[in-house]
C-alpha positions in Angstrom: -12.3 26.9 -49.5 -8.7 27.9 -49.2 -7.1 28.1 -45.3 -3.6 29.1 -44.5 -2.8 27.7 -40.7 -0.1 25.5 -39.3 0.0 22.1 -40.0 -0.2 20.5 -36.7 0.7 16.7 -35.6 -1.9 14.2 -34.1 -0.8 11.1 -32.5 -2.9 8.2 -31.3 -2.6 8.4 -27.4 -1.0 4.9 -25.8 -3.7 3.1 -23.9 -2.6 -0.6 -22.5 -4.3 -3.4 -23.0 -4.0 -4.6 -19.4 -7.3 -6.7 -18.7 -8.0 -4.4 -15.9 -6.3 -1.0 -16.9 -10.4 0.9 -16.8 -10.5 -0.2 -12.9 -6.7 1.9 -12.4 -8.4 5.2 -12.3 -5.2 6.9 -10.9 -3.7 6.5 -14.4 -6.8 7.2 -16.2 -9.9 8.9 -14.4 -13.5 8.0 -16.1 -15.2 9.0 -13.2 -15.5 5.2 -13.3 -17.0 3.4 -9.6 -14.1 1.5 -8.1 -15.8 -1.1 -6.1 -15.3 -0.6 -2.2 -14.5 -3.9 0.5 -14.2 -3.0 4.0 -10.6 -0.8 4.0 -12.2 2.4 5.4 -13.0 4.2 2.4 -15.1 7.4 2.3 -17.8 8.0 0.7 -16.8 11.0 -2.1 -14.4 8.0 -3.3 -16.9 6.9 -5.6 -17.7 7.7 -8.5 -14.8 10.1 -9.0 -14.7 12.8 -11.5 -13.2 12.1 -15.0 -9.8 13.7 -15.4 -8.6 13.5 -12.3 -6.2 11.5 -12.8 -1.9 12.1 -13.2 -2.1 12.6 -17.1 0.7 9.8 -18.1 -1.1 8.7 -21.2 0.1 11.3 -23.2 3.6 10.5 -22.1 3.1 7.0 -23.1 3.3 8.2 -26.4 6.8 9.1 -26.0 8.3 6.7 -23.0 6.8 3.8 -21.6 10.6 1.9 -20.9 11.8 3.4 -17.3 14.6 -0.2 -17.1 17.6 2.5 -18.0 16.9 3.5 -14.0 16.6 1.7 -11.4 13.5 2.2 -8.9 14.4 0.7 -4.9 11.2 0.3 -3.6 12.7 0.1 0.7 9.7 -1.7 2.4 8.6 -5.5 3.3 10.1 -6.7 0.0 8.2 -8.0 -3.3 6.6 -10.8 -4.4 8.9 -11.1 -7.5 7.2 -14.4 -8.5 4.0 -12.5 -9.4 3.1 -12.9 -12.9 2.5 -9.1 -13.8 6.2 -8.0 -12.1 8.5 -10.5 -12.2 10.2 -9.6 -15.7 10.3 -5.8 -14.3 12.4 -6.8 -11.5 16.1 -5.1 -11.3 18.7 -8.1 -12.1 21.2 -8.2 -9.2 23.2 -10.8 -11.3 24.7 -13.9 -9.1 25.2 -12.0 -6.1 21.5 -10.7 -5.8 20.1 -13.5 -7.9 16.0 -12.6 -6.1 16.7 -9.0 -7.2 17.6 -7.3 -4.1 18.3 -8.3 -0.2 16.6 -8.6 3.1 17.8 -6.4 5.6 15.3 -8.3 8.1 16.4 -11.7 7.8 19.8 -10.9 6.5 19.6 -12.3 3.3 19.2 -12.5 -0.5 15.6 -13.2 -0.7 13.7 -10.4 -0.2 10.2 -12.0 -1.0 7.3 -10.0 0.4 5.2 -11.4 3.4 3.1 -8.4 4.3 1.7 -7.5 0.6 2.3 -3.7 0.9 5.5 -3.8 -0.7 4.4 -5.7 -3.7 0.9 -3.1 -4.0 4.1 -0.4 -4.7 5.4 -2.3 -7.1 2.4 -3.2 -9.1 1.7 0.9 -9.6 5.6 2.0 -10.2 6.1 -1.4 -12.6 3.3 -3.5 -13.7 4.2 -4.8 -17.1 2.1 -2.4 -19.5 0.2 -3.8 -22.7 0.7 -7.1 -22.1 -2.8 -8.3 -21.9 -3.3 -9.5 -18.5 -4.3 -7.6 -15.0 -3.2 -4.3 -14.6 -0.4 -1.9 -15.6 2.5 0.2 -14.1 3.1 3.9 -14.5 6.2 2.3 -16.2 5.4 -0.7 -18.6 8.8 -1.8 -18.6 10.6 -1.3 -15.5 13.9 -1.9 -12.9 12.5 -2.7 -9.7 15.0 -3.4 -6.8 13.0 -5.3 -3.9 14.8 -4.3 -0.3 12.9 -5.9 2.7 13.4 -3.5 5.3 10.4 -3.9 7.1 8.9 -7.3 8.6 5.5 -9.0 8.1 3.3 -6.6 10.2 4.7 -3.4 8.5 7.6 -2.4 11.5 10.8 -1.6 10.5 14.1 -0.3 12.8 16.5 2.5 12.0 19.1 -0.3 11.5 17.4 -1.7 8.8 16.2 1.2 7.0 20.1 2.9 7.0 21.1 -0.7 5.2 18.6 -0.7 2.7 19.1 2.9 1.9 22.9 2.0 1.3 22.2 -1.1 -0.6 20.2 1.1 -2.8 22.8 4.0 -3.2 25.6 1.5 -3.9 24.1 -0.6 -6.5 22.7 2.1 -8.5 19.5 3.1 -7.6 18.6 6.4 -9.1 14.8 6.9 -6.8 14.2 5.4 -3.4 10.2 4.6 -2.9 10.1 5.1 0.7 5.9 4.8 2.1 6.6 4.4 5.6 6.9 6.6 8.5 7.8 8.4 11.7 7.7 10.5 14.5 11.6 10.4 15.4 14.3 12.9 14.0 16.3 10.2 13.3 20.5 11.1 13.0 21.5 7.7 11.3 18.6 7.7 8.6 19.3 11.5 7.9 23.2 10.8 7.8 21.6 8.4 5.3 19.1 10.7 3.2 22.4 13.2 3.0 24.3 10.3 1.5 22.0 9.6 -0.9 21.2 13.4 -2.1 25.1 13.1 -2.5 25.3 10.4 -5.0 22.4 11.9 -6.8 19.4 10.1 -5.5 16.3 11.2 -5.6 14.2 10.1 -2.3 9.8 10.0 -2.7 8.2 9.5 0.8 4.7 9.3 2.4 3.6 12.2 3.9 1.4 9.8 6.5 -1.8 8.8 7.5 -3.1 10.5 10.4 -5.0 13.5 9.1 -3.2 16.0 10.5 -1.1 19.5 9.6 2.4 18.1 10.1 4.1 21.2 10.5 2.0 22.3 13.3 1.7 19.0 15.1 3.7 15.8 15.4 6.4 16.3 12.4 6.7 13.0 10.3 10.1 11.9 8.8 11.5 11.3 6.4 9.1 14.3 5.1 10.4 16.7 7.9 14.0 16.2 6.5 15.1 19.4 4.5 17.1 17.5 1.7 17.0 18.9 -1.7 16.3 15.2 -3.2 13.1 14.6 -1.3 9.6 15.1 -2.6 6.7 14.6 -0.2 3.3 12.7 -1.4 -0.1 13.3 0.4 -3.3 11.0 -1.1 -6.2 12.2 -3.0 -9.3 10.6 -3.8 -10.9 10.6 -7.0 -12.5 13.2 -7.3 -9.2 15.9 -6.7 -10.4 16.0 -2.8 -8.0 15.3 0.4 -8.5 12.1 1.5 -9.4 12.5 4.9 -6.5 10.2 6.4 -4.0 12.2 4.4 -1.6 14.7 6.5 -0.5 17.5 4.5 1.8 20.9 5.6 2.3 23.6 3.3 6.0 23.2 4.3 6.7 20.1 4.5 4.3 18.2 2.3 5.1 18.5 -2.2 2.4 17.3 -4.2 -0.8 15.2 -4.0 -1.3 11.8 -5.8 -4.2 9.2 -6.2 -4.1 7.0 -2.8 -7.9 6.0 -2.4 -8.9 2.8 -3.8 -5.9 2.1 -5.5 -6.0 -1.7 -7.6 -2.3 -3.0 -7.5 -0.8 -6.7 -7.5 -0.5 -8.4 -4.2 1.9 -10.8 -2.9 -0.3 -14.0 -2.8 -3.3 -15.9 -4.3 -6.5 -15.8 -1.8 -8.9 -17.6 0.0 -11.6 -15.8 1.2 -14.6 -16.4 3.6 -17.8 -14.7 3.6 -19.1 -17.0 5.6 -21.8 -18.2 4.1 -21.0 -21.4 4.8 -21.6 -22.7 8.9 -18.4 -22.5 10.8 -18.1 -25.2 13.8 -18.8 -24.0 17.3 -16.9 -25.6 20.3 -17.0 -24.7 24.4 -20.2 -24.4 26.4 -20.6 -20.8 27.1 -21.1 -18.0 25.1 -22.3 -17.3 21.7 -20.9 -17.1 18.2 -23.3 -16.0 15.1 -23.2 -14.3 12.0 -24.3 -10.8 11.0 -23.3 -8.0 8.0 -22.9 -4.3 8.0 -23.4 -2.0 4.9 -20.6 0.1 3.5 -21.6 2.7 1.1 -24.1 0.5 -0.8 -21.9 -3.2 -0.2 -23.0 -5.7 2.3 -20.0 -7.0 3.7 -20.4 -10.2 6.4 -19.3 -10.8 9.6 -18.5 -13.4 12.3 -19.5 -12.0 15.4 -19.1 -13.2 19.3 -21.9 -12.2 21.0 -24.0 -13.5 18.0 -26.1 -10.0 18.7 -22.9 -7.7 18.3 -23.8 -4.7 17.7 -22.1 -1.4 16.5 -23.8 0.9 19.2 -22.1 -1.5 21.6 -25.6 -2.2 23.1 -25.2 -6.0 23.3 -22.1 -7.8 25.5 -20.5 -10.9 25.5 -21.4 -13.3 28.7 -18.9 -13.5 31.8 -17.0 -17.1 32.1 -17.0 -17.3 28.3 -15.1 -20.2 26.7 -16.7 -20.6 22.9 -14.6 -20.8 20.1 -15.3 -21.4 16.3 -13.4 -22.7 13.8 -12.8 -24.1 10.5 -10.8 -26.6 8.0 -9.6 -25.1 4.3 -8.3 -26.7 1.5 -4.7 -24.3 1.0 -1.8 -25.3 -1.7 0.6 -27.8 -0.6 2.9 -26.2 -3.0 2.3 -22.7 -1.1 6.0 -21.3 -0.2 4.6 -19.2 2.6 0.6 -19.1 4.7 -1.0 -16.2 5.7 -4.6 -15.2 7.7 -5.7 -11.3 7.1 -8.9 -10.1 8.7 -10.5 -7.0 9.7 -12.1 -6.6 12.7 -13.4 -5.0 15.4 -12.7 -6.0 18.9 -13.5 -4.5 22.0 -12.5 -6.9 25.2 -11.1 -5.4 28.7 -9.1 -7.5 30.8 -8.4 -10.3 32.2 -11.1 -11.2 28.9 -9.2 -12.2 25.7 -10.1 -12.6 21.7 -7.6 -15.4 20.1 -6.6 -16.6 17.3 -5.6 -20.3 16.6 -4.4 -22.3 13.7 -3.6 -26.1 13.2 -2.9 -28.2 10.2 -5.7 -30.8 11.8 -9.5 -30.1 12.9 -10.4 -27.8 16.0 -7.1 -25.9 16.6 -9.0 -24.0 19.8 -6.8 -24.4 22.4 -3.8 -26.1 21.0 -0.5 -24.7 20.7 -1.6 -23.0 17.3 -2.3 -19.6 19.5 -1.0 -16.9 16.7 -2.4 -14.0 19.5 -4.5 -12.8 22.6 -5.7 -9.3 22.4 -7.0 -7.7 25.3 -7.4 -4.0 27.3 -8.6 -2.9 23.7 -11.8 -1.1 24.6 -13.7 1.3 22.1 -16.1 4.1 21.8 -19.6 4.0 20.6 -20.9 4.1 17.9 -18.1 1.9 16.5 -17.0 3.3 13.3 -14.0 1.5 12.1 -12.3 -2.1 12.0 -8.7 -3.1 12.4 -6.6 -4.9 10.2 -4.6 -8.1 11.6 -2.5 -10.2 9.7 -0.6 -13.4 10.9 2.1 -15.6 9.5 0.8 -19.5 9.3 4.2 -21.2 8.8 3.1 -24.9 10.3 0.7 -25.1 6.7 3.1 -24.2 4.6 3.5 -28.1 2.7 0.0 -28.8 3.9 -2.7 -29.5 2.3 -5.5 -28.1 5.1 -5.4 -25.4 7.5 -7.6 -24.9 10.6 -8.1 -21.2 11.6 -10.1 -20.5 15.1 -11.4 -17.7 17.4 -12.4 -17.9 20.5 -13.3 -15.5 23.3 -13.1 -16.0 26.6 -14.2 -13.6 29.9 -14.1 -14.5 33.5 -16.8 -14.4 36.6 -15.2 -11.4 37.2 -14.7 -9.8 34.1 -16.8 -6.5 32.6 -18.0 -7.7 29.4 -17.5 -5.4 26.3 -19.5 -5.4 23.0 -16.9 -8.5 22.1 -15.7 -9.0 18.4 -17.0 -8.7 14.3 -14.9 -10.2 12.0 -15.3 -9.3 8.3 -13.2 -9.5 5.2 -11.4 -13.0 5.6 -8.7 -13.6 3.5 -6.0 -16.6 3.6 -3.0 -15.6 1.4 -0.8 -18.5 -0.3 2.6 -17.0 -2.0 2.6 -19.3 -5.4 4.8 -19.1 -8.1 3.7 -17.2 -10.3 1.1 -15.3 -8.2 -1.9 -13.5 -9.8 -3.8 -11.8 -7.1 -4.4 -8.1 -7.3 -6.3 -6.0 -4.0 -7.4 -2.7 -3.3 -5.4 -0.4 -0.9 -5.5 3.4 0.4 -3.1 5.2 1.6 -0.4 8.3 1.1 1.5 5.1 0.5 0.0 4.5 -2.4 0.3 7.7 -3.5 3.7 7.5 -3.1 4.7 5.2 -6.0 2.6 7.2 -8.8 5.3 9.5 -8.3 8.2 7.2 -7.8 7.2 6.0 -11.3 6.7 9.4 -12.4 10.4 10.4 -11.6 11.4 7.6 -13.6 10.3 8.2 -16.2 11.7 11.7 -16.3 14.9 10.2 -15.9 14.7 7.7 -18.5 13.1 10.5 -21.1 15.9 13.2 -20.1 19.1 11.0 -19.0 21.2 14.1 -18.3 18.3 15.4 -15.6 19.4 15.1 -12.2 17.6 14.4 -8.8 16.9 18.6 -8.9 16.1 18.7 -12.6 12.9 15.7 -11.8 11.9 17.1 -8.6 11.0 20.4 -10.0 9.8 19.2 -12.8 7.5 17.0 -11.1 6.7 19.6 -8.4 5.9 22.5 -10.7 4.5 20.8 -13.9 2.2 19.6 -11.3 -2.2 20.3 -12.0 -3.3 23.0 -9.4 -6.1 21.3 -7.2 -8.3 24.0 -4.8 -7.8 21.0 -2.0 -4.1 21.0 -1.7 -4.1 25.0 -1.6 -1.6 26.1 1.1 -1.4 22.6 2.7 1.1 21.5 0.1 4.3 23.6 -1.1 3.1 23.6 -4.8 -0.9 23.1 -4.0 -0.7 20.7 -6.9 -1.2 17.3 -7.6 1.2 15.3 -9.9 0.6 15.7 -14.3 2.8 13.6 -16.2 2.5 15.9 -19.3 3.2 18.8 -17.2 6.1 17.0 -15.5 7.4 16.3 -18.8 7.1 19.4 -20.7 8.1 21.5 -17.7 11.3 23.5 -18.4 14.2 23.5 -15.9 15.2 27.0 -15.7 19.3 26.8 -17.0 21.6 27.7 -14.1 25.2 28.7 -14.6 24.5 31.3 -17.5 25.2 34.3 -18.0 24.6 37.8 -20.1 26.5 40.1 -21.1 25.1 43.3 -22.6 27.2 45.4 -24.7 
C-alpha cells in the first residue's frame, strides 16, 4: 500500500534521571500520590490527575541550559553548599565570591537559615540529569542568592529596595520575589520601576490568605501596575485552586503547581517521632504522647496535658511547672543549628509554653529560653498547627544538643487545652547538604515560573521582559478554576510558552 502524507519528525522527549524526578509532579504529573506530613495540605492534593502539570518536557528537548541569564532569587538566601545547587549558583567573581550578598547582615554570605529560599532554588535550578535527588525547571542554571529576609521569614523595605538593586546592577534578567504585603510601598515601587527600566522581568506571589485581592486587602508587589510583573497563584494537582491561594482577575496572571511541592532544603535533619521516651522534670502537670491522622498518615505528637485533645475538652492543671526534654547527637562540624516544629498551642495569660535548649542535659530553666508564647487562645475543634522555627547558635561545634518544653500556669490562671507538638525536625547546614522537604505555597508556585521565564530568555535572547511575559501569560493551559480570578484563567505550559508568537510591533502596511 502506497500513502502520500508529510513526513513528520519524532523526537525522544528529555526525561532526567534525577533519583527522585517521579515524586516532582509539577514538572511531570502521573496522577502519582505525593506523600503528605503535617504542612496543612488538603485533601484533593492527592492523587492528582495526570497531565496537570506545566508541560516543560517537551521544551527539554530543545533548552535545558538557562546559565546565559541570570535568575535573583530575593528572599532568606540559599544554601549554596547543597549538593544538587551549588554548581548552578551565579559566580559573583572575587567580590561576591558566596554568589550574591546579605542585605540582613550586611555581608557577602548569603547562606540560607530559614530553608524557604533554598526550596526556590531547588525548583528554578536543581541540576537536571545528573542522577541524584531532584531536578530544576532549568538543569543548568545562574542562581544569584540575595538574603533579604531573616530566619523567621520577615524582611523590611530597606532590605528588599537593596536587594532589588543588587539584582538590577549585576545583571539579573528575572527577580523571584515569593513574599508579601499589605503596604503600597513608595521605595520598593520606585524600585520595581527601576527594574522594568533596565529590562527586568519581576515573578511575585500572589499570597496565601485565600482571598479575592482586588476586592479585599490588596497584596504588593502583585497590586503594582508594572509592565514587567507577572503574578503566580498555587494549584494543586489536580488543576484546582488550592484553597490558601488568593487570586483577582485583575491583579493575579497565571496559576502554577504550589501544593506539595519536593524541593532541596537548606540543611540535613534530625527528626523525632517520638517513639522513643523523652525525660520529664517539675512536679505538676502532665506531659504524654498522642497522634492525630492526616488524610490516611498517622503523624505523633508530644502533648501537655498528656490527654490533649483537639475538641479542646481536656486542660492543662493551674500552678503547672513540668517540662520535658531531651539530649541529641547533632554534627560538630554543623556551620549553623536549627529546631522546627509544628504545633498547636493554646495558653492565655499569665500561662506560658517555652522552649529551651542547652548543649548539656536538662536545659528547663536555664538561660537556653529560645521563647515564651502566651495570650494565644484558639477555637474548637482545632484544625490547624503552627510552624515555629528557632536558631540554636550555642551547638553549633557541639557534639549534643538539649531541646525542652515546658508549660507552666499559675493558681490563678484559666487553663486552656495547653500544647501538641508534631513534626520535629533539627536542621544542621553541612557542606554539602542533601536534604530535600515538601512545601505549599503560592511561593512555590512562584519559581516554576521564574524558571519558566528563563528559559524563554535563554531559547529567544533577543525577547525582552514583554516578549516572556506574554508569552508565558497567553501560551498558558486554560484551567475552569482560575476562570475570571486570574487575568488569563490559565495556568503556566512550557510548550505553549515557547511556541507562543509575540505579535510584531512597529510594522506597518501599505496597500497600493
Amino acid at each position: 500500500m502506497e500513502i502520500a502524507q508529510p513526513n513528520y519528525i519524532y523526537r525522544i522527549s528529555a526525561v532526567p534521571n534525577d533519583t527522585y524526578y517521579t515524586t516532582l509532579w509539577g514538572l511531570h504529573n502521573t496522577g502519582q500520590t505525593v506523600s503528605l506530613l503535617l504542612e496543612g495540605a488538603i485533601s484533593t492534593d492527592n492523587p492528582g490527575t495526570s497531565g496537570s502539570d506545566i508541560n516543560i518536557e517537551p521544551i527539554w528537548d530543545k533548552v535545558t541550559d538557562c546559565s546565559s541569564v541570570v535568575v535573583a532569587i530575593l528572599d532568606t538566601g540559599v544554601n549554596y553548599n547543597h549538593s544538587d545547587l551549588n554548581s548552578n549558583m551565579w559566580n559573583g567573581g572575587t567580590s561576591y565570591p558566596n554568589h550574591g550578598y546579605d542585605f540582613v547582615n550586611s555581608d557577602t554570605n548569603p547562606m540560607d537559615d530559614n530553608g524557604h529560599g533554598t526550596h526556590l532554588a531547588g525548583i528554578i535550578g536543581a541540576v537536571g540529569n545528573n542522577g541524584k535527588y531532584g531536578t530544576g525547571v532549568c538543569w543548568k542554571a545562574s542562581m544569584m542568592a540575595i538574603k533579604a529576609l531573616d530566619d523567621t521569614g520577615v524582611g523590611y523595605t530597606s532590605q528588599i529596595v537593596q536587594g532589588i538593586d543588587f539584582a538590577i546592577n549585576n545583571g539579573a534578567k528575572v527577580i523571584n520575589m515569593s513574599f508579601g504585603g499589605s503596604a503600597n510601598d513608595a521605595a520598593i515601587a520606585a524600585e520595581i520601576t527601576a527594574a522594568e527600566q533596565a529590562g527586568v522581568l519581576v515573578v511575585a506571589a500572589a499570597g496565601n490568605d485565600g482571598v479575592d485581592i482586588d476586592s479585599t486587602t490588596k497584596t504588593y508587589p502583585c497590586a503594582y501596575t508594572n509592565s514587567n510583573i507577572i503574578c503566580v497563584a498555587a494549584l494543586d494537582q489536580a488543576d484546582i485552586l488550592a484553597n490558601f491561594s488568593n487570586y483577582g482577575a485583575t491583579s493575579v496572571d497565571v496559576g502554577a503547581p504550589g501544593l506539595n511541592i519536593y524541593s532541596s532544603w537548606f540543611g540535613d535533619v534530625i527528626t523525632d517521632d517520638f517513639s522513643i521516651p523523652w525525660t520529664l522534670t517539675g512536679t505538676i502537670g502532665t506531659w504524654g504522647y498522642s497522634y492525630i491522622t492526616v488524610y490516611g498518615n498517622q503523624v505523633n505528637l508530644l502533648t501537655s496535658p498528656s490527654n490533649w485533645s483537639v475538641s479542646g475538652a481536656n486542660k492543662y492543671v493551674s500552678n503547672s511547672n513540668k517540662g520535658i526534654w531531651r539530649n541529641f547527637s547533632i554534627d560538630s562540624s554543623s556551620s549553623y543549628i536549627a529546631l522546627a516544629f509544628y504545633a498547636s498551642v493554646d495558653v492565655d495569660s499569665p500561662d506560658f509554653f517555652k522552649i529551651y535548649y542547652n548543649t548539656g542535659l536538662n536545659p528547663i530553666g536555664g538561660s537556653g529560653l529560645v521563647d515564651s508564647i502566651s495570650q494565644k487562645v484558639l477555637s474548637y475543634p482545632i484544625t490547624s498547627f503552627d510552624s515555629y522555627q528557632y536558631l540554636l547558635p550555642n551547638c553549633i561545634g557541639q557534639s549534643n544538643c538539649s531541646i525542652g518544653f515546658q508549660l507552666t500556669s499559675t493558681g490563678s490562671s484559666n487553663p486552656r487545652s495547653g500544647v501538641a507538638i508534631g513534626y520535629f525536625n533539627i536542621y544542621e547546614v553541612k557542606n554539602p547538604t542533601t536534604y530535600y522537604k515538601i512545601e505549599h505555597g503560592t511561593s512555590m508556585a512562584t519559581p516554576y515560573v521564574t524558571g519558566l521565564a528563563a528559559i524563554l530568555m535563554a531559547y529567544n535572547p533577543g525577547y525582552t521582559y514583554s516578549n516572556v511575559r506574554n508569552a508565558i501569560i497567553n501560551g498558558g493551559r486554560s484551567v475552569s478554576a482560575l476562570s475570571q480570578k486570574t487575568t488569563s484563567g490559565n495556568s503556566i505550559d512550557g510548550w505553549g510558552a515557547i511556541t507562543y508568537i509575540n505579535a510584531p510591533i512597529g510594522i506597518t502596511a501599505t496597500v497600493k
